[in-house]
C-alpha positions in Angstrom: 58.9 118.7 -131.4 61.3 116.7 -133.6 64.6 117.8 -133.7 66.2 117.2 -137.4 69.6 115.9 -137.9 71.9 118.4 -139.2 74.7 116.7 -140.4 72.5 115.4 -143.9 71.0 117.9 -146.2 67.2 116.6 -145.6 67.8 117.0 -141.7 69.2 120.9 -142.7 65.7 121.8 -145.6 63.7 120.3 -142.4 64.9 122.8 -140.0 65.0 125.7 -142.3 61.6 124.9 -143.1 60.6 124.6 -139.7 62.5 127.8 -138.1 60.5 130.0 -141.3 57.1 128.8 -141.0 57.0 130.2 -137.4 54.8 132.8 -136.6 54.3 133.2 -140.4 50.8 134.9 -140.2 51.7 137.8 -137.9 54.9 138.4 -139.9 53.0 138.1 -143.4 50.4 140.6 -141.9 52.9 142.9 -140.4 54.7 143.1 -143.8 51.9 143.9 -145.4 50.5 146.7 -143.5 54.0 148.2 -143.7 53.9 147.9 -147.0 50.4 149.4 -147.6 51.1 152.7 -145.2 54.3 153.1 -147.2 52.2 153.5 -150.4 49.6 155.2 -148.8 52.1 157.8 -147.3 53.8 158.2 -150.9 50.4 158.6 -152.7 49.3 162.2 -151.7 53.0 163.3 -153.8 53.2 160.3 -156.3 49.8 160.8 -157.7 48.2 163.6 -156.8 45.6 162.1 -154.7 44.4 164.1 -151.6 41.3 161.9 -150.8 40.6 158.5 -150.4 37.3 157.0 -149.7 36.8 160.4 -147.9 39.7 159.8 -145.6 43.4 161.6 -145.7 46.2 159.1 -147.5 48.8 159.9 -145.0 46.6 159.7 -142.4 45.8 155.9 -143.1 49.2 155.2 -143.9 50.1 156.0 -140.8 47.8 153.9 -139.0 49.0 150.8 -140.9 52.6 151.6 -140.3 51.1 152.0 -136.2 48.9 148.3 -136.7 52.0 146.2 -138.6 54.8 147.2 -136.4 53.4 145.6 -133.2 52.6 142.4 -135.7 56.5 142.2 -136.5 57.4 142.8 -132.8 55.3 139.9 -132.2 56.5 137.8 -134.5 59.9 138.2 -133.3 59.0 137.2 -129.7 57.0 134.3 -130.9 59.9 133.1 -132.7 62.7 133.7 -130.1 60.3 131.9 -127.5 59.8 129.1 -129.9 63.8 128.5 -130.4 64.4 129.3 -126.9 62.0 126.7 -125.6 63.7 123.9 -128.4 67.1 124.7 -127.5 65.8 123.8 -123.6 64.5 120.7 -125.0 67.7 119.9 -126.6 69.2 120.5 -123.5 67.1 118.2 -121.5 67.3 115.0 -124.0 71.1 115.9 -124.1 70.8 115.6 -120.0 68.5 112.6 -120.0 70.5 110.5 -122.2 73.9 110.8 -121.1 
């Protein structure tokens, strides 16, 4: 892991970068499933629509809302751990070199 020097701007965009392209997929996922039982739960009043591809709206919605929550619980573990682990390292290089 290379730690980015803070005090210049590139050093800063680095570690932004870095810090939001962790765990991206289960967050992007999660999102989306949230999204998509949101909309599936609004559909049924919105448009009238009491079937889809034989299966109850709400009823799908809900099982995406059930399958992206976990994914965004995850995501925030991952990315806890992740800081966690490069604050230790920080830490430990702080402790070697002085």
């Amino acid at each position: 892991m290379k730690h980015h020097d803070l005090t210049t701007r590139e050093g800063r965009k680095a570690h932004r970068h870095e810090m939001r392209m962790i765990a991206v997929r289960p967050r992007r996922w999660g999102l989306w499933l949230l999204t998509a039982g949101f909309l599936l739960l609004l559909t049924p009043s919105a448009l009238n629509v009491h079937s889809l591809f034989g299966l109850w709206p709400p009823m799908l919605g809900a099982i995406c809302i059930i399958l992206g929550v976990p994914l965004l619980a995850a995501s925030v573990v991952l990315k806890r751990r992740y800081v966690r682990q490069r604050m230790a390292g920080q830490e430990m290089l702080g402790r070697i070199r002085g």
